[in-house]
C-alpha positions in Angstrom: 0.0 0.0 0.0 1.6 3.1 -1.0 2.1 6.0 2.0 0.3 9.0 2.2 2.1 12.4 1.8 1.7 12.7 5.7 3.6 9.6 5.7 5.8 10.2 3.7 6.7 13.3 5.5 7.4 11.5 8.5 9.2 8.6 7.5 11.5 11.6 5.2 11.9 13.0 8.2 12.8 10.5 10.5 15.5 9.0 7.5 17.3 12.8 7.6 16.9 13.3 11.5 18.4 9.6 13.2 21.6 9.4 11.8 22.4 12.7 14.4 20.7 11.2 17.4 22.8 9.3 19.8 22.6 7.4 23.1 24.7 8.6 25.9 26.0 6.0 28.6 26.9 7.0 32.3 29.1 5.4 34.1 31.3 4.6 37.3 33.8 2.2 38.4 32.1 -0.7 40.7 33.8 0.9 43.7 33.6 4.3 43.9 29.2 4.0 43.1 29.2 1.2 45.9 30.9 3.9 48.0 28.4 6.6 47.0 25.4 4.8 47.2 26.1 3.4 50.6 26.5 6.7 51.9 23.1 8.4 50.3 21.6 4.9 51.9 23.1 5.6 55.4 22.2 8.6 55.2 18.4 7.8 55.4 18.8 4.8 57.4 21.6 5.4 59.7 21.3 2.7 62.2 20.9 -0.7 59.9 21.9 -0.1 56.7 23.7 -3.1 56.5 21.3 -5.2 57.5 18.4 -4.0 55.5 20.0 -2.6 52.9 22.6 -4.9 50.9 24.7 -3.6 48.4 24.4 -5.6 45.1 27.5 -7.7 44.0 29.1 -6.2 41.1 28.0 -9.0 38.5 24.7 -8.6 39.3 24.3 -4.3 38.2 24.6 -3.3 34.4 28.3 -2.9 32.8 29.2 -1.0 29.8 31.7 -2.8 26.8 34.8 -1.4 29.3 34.0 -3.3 32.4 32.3 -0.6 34.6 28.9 0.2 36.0 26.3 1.6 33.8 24.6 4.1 36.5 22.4 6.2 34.1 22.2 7.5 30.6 19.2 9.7 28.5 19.4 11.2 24.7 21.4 13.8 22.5 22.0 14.9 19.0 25.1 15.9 16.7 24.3 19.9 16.1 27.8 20.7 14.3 30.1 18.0 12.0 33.0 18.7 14.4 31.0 16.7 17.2 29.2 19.3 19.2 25.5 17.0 21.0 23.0 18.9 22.7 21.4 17.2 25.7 19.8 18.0 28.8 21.7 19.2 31.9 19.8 16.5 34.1 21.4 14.1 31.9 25.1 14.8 32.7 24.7 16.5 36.2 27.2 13.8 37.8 30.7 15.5 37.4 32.5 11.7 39.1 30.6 9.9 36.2 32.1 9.0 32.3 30.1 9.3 29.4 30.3 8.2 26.0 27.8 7.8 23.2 26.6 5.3 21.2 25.2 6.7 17.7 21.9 5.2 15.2 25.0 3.1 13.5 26.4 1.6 16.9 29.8 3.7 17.2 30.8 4.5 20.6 33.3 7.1 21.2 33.9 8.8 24.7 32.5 12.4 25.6 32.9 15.2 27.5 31.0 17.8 29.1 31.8 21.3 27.3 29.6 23.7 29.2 25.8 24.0 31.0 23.5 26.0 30.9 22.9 27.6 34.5 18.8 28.9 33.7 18.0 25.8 31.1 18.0 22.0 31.4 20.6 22.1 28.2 24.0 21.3 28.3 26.7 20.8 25.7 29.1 17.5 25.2 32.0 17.6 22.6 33.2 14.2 20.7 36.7 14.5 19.0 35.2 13.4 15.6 34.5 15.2 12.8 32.1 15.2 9.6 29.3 13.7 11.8 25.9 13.9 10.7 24.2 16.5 12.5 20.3 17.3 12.4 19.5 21.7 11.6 18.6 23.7 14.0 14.8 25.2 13.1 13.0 28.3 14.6 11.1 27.7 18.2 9.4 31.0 18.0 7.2 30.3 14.8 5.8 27.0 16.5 2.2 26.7 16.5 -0.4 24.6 18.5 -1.7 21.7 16.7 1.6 21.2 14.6 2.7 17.5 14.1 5.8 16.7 15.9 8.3 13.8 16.6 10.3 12.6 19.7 13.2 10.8 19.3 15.6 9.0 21.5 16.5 6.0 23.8 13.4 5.2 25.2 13.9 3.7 28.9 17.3 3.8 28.1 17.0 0.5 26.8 15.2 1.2 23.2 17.5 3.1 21.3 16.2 4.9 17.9 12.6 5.2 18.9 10.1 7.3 17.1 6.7 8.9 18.1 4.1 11.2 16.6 2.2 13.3 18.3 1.4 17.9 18.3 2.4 20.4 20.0 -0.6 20.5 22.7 0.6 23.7 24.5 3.4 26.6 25.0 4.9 28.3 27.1 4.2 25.8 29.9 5.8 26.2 33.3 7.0 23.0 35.7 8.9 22.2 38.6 11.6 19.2 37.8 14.8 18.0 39.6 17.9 18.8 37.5 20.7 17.7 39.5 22.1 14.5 40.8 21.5 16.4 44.6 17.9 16.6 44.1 17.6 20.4 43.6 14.9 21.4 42.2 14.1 24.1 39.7 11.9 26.0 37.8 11.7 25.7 34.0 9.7 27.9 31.8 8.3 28.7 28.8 8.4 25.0 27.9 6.5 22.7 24.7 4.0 20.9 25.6 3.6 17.5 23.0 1.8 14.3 23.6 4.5 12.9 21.4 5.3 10.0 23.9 8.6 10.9 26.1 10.0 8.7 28.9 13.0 8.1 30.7 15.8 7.8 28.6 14.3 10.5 26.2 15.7 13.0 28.0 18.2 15.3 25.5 16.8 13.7 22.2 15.3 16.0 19.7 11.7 17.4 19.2 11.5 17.9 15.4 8.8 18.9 13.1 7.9 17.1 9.9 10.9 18.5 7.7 13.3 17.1 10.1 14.5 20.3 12.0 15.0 20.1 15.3 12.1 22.7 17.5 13.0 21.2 20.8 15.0 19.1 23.3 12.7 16.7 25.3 13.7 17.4 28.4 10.6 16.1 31.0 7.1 14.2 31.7 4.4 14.2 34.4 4.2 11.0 36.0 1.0 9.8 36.7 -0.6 11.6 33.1 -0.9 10.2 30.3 0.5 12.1 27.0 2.0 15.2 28.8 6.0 15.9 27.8 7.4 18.7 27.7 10.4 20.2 25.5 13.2 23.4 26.0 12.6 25.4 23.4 15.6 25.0 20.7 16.0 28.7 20.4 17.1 28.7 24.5 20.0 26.4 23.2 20.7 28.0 20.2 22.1 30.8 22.6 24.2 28.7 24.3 25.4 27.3 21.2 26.5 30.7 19.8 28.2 32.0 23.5 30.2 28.7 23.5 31.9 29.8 19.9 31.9 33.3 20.6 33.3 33.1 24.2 33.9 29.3 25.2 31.4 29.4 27.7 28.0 29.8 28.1 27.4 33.6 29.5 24.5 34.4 31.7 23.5 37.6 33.8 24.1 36.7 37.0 21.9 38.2 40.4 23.3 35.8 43.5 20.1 35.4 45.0 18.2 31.7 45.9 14.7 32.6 46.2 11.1 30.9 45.9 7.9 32.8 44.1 5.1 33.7 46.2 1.4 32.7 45.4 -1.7 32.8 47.3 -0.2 29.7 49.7 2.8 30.8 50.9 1.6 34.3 51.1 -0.6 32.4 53.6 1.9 30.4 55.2 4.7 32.9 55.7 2.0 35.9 56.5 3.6 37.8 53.6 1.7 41.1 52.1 1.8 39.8 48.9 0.9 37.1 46.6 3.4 37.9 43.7 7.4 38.3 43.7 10.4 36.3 44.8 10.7 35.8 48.5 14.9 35.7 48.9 15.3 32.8 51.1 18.5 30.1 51.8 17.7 26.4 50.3 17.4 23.6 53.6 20.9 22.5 52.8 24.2 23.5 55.1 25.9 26.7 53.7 23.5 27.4 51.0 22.9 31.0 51.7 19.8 33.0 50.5 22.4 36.2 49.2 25.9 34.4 47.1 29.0 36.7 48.7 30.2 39.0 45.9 27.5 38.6 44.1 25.5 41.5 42.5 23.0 41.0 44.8 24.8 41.1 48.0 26.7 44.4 46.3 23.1 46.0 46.6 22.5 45.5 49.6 19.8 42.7 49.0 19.2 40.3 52.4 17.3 37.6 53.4 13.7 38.0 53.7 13.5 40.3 51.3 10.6 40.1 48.5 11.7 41.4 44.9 8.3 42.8 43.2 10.0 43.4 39.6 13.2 43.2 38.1 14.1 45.7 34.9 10.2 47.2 34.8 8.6 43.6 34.6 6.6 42.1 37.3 7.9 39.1 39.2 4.9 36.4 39.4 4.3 32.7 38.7 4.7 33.1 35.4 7.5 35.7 35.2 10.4 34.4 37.2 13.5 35.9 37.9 15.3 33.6 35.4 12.9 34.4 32.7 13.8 38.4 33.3 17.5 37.8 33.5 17.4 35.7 30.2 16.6 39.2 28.1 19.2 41.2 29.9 22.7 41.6 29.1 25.7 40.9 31.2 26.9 44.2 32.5 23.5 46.0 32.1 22.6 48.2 35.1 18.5 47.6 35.2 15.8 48.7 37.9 14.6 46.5 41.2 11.8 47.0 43.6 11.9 44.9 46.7 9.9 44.8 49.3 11.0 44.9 53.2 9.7 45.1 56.1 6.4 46.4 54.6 8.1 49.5 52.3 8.7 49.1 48.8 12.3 50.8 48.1 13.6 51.1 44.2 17.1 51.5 43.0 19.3 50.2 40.7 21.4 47.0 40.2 24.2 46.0 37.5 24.4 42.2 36.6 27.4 40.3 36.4 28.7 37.2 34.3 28.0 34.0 36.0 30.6 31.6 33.7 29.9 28.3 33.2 32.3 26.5 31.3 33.3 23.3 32.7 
């Protein structure tokens, strides 16, 4: 039976896109993850680890071809023939772990992390190959709702090369998602919505529409839904793409400040005057301060407690983080900040340093 043109779009697609997507492996010598894990484990469970919790032997856990323990692994994708792969930062958080990649055609070389993205979920690995295949990088801004989209990637990290259909169902979406092997969790915005299915092991693979350019990076689901991914926009990477050969780094305006948004519940909870803004506040860990020393924030004077109501003219909400502000400003740009303390609004000005993160 002959295809359709929709068909044939896909499958055309699909042919130009999967030569550029590759698996990346994570791992760790037998010893040093039996080391870490028995410490996260104790821990929780100081008093009988041992006895309820029993390490497994090393023949028992997954190996890679070399011998050592395969501890994780997600999706990327070639963007440059000299070996450049966009992924997601989640992906390669563990700076102890090695990675390689494993591409459509089942070469393996090793990898290394170039440089993260300290807003996004996007980081950048380097192979020292060249005239790879590599997928084009299309325009997020003109997506539409409704549009026909593919995921690709190592589903379940076990199902490499795997393909599916679905829209865009939404933009500009906003989630909460751990991006760090410490658990952290942070705020990610302005994110694709697809039904296109995306699990575990999906994670850095491309988003492309039907003429095989890539829109997105899948980067998260909702457990518990059904049909609910979501992808970083490709435009948010293309930036990091062009800092890294422009400066070999990624550059981002940096403010010093760790901070949660305020809604209606926490206004409740903490008995704050507001409902809106960024209530600056240290995280639960040891030595995580709510103001970085040296920082531009702790330059201005900013403390603890403090509520910032808008940064450079625009409203601070649940839609409109900090992040999302700092993302349009440039680094050395003096811009305008009303905070809120102690009940009185006060308004001055604040001048944003680089925050490097090459790695």
């Amino acid at each position: 039976m002959p295809h359709t043109n929709y068909e044939e779009k896909i499958i055309s697609a699909v042919k130009k896109v999967m030569p550029a997507v590759v698996s990346i492996i994570v791992a760790k010598d037998y010893e040093k993850f039996k080391k870490e894990r028995e410490l996260d484990i104790k821990k929780i469970n100081p008093f009988d680890f041992y006895e309820h919790q029993p390490f497994p032997e090393e023949e028992e856990l997954p190996h890679t071809e070399d011998g050592k323990i395969r501890v994780g692994g997600g999706s990327g994708f070639f963007v440059s023939e000299n070996g450049l792969i966009l992924t997601n930062k989640h992906v390669v958080a563990d700076h102890e772990a090695e990675y390689s990649i494993i591409t459509s055609s089942d070469d393996k070389y090793g990898t290394f992390v170039v440089a993260q993205d300290p807003i996004n979920d996007v980081a950048i690995l380097k192979i020292e190959e060249n005239g790879v295949p590599f997928i084009e990088l299309g325009d997020s801004n003109k997506i539409e709702l409704g549009q026909s989209v593919l995921a690709i990637g190592t589903a379940l990290g076990e199902f490499s090369n795997t393909v599916s259909l679905g829209i865009v169902s939404g933009l500009s979406r906003f989630i909460t998602a751990v991006t760090d092997m410490e658990g952290h969790m942070e705020r990610l915005g302005g994110l694709i919505q697809t039904d296109a299915a995306i699990n575990p092991g999906n994670s850095g693979g491309p988003l492309v529409d039907l003429e095989g350019k890539v829109i997105g990076i899948n980067s998260a689901v909702v457990f518990g839904a059904q049909n609910i991914g979501f992808a970083i926009p490709i435009n948010k990477a293309k930036k990091d793409l062009d800092d890294l050969l422009k400066f070999g780094k990624i550059r981002r305006p940096f403010l010093g400040i760790r901070y949660i948004l305020v809604n209606n519940l926490l206004q409740k909870k903490f008995k704050l005057p507001v409902n809106c803004g960024a209530l600056v506040m240290r995280e639960g860990a040891p030595g995580r301060r709510a103001i970085i020393p040296g920082s531009p924030a702790d330059k201005a004077g900013i403390k603890e407690a403090d509520i910032i109501l808008a940064l450079n003219d625009t409203d601070i909400s649940e839609k409109i983080s900090v992040e999302d502000i700092l993302e349009k400003i440039s680094i050395g740009q003096e811009i305008p900040i009303r905070i809120l303390r102690d009940g009185e609004k006060f308004d001055f000005k604040i001048k944003l340093e680089e925050r490097g993160t090459k790695i």
